[in-house]
Structure formats: C-alpha cells, structure tokens
MARZAMI-507178 format. One line per 10 residues: number of its first residue (from 1); their letters; for each residue x, y, z of N, C-alpha, C. Coordinates in nm, 3 decimals. Layout:
// residues N
NUM	A	X Y Z X Y Z X Y Z ~ ...
This chain:
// residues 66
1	XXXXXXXXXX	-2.240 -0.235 -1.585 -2.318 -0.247 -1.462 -2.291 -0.127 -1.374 ~ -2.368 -0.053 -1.297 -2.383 0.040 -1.195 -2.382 -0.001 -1.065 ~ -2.258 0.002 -1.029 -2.280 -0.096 -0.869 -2.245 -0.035 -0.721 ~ -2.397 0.034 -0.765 -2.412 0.159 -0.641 -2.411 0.096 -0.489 ~ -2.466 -0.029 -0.513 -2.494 -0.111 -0.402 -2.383 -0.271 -0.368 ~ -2.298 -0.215 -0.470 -2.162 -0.293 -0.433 -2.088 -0.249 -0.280 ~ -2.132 -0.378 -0.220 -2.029 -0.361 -0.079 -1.941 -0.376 -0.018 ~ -1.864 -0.479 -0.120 -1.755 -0.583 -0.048 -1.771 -0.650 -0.202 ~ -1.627 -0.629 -0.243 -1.591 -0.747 -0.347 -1.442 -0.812 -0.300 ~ -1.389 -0.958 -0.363 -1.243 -0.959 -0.363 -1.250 -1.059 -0.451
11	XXXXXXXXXX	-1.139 -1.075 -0.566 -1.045 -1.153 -0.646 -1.046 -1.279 -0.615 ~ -1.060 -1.374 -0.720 -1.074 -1.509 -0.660 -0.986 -1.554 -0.780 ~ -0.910 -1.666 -0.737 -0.816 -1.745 -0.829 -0.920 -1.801 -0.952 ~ -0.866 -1.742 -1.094 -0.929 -1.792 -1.195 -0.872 -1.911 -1.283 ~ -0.949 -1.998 -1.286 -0.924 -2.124 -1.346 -0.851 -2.128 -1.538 ~ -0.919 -2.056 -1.545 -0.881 -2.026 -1.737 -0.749 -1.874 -1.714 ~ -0.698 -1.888 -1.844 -0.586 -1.819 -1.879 -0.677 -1.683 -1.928 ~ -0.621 -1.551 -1.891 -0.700 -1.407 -1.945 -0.850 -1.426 -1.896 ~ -0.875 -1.476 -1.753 -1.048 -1.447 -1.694 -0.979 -1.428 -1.527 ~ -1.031 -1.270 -1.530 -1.040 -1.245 -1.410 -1.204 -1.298 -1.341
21	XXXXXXXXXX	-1.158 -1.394 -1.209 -1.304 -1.385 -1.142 -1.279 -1.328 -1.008 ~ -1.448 -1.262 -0.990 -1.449 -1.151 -0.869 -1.584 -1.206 -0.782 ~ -1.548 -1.209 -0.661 -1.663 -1.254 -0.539 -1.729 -1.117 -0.468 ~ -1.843 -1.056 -0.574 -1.924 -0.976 -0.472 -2.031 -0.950 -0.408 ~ -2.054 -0.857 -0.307 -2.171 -0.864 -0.262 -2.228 -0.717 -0.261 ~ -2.372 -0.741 -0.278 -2.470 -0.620 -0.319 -2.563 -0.582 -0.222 ~ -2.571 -0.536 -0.137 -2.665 -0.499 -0.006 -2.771 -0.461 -0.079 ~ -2.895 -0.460 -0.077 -3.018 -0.389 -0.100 -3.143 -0.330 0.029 ~ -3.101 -0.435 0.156 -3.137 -0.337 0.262 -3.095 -0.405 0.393 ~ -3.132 -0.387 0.480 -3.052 -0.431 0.619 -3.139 -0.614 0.647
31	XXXXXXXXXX	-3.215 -0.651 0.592 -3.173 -0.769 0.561 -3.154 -0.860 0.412 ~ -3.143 -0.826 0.315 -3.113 -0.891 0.175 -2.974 -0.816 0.126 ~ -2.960 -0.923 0.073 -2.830 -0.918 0.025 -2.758 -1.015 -0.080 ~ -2.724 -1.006 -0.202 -2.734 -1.087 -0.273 -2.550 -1.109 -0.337 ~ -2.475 -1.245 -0.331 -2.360 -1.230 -0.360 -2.350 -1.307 -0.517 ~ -2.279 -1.272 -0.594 -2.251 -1.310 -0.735 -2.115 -1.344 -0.751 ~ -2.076 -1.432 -0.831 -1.941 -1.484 -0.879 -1.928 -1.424 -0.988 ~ -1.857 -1.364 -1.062 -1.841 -1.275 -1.176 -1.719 -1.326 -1.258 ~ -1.757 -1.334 -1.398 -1.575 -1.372 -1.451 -1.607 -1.329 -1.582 ~ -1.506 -1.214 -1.594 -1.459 -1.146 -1.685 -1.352 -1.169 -1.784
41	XXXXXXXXXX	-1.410 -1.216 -1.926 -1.363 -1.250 -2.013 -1.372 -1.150 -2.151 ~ -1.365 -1.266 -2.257 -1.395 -1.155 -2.373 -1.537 -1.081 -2.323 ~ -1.589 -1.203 -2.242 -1.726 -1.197 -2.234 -1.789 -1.122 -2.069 ~ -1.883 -1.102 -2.006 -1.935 -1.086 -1.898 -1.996 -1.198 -1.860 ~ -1.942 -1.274 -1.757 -2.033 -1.417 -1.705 -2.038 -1.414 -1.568 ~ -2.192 -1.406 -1.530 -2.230 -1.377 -1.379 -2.253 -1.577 -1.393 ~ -2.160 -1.649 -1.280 -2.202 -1.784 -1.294 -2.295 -1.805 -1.156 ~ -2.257 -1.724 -1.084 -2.370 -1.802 -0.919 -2.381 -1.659 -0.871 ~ -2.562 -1.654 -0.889 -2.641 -1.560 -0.747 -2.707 -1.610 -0.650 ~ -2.670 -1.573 -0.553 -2.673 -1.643 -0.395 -2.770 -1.502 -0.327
51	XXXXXXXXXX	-2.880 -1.541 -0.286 -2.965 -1.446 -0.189 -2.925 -1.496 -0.063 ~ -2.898 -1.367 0.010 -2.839 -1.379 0.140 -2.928 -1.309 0.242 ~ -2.977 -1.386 0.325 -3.084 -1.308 0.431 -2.929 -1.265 0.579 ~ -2.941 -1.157 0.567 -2.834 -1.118 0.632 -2.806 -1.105 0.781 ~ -2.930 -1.120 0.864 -2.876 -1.169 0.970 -2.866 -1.309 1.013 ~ -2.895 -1.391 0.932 -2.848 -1.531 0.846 -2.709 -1.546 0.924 ~ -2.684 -1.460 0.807 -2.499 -1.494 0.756 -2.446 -1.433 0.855 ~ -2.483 -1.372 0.956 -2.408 -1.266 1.083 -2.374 -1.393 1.163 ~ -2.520 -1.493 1.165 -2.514 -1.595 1.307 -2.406 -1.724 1.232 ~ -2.399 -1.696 1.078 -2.303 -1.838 1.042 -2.154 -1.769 1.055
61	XXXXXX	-2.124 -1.663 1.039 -2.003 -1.615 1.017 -1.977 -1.551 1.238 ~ -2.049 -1.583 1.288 -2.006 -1.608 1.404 -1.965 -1.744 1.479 ~ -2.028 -1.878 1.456 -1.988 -1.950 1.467 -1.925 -2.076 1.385 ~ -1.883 -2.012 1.281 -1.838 -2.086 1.199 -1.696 -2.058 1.222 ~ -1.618 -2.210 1.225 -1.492 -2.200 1.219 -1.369 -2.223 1.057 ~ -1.317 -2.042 1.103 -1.246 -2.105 0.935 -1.072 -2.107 0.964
C-alpha cells in the first residue's frame, strides 16, 4: 500500500499471537476522511472502513468526554 495520505496511525492491542493491529486514518480532503483497522498477519486484513465527514468528528471530539 502507498500511504501518501496516511495521517495519524497508532497500535492497538492485538487479540491473536504474531498479528500486529494498527488504527489509521487517511485524509483525502478537508472534509473526508476515511479510518481503517488493519491487522497484519501472514496475511493483510483491512477489518473496518469508517468514512469520516470531518468536521463531524471535530464537533464529537470536542464534546465528547473521554
């Protein structure tokens, strides 16, 4: 994969023994944005793509309490 438009990834605790999984996100313009769960095995397994309308996620990640 070419992930020119990779913006933000991080490491997520993987459930199976030898599978790294990775949480990233792919900007394509100032509002879309699309995040994927990735887990890297013998194999390549994209399990969840999530379209993100991005000033969306500006107004949830402002009032959302974590």
């Amino acid at each position: 994969m070419n992930p020119v438009r990779l913006t933000f990834s991080r490491k997520q605790v993987a459930h199976k023994r030898n599978e790294e999984k990775f949480d990233c996100y792919f900007i394509y313009s100032n509002r879309q944005c699309h995040r994927y769960i990735i887990i890297f095995s013998r194999d390549l397994i994209i399990c969840t793509v999530i379209k993100i309308n991005r000033r969306w996620q500006r107004r949830v990640d402002k009032y959302a309490k974590i």
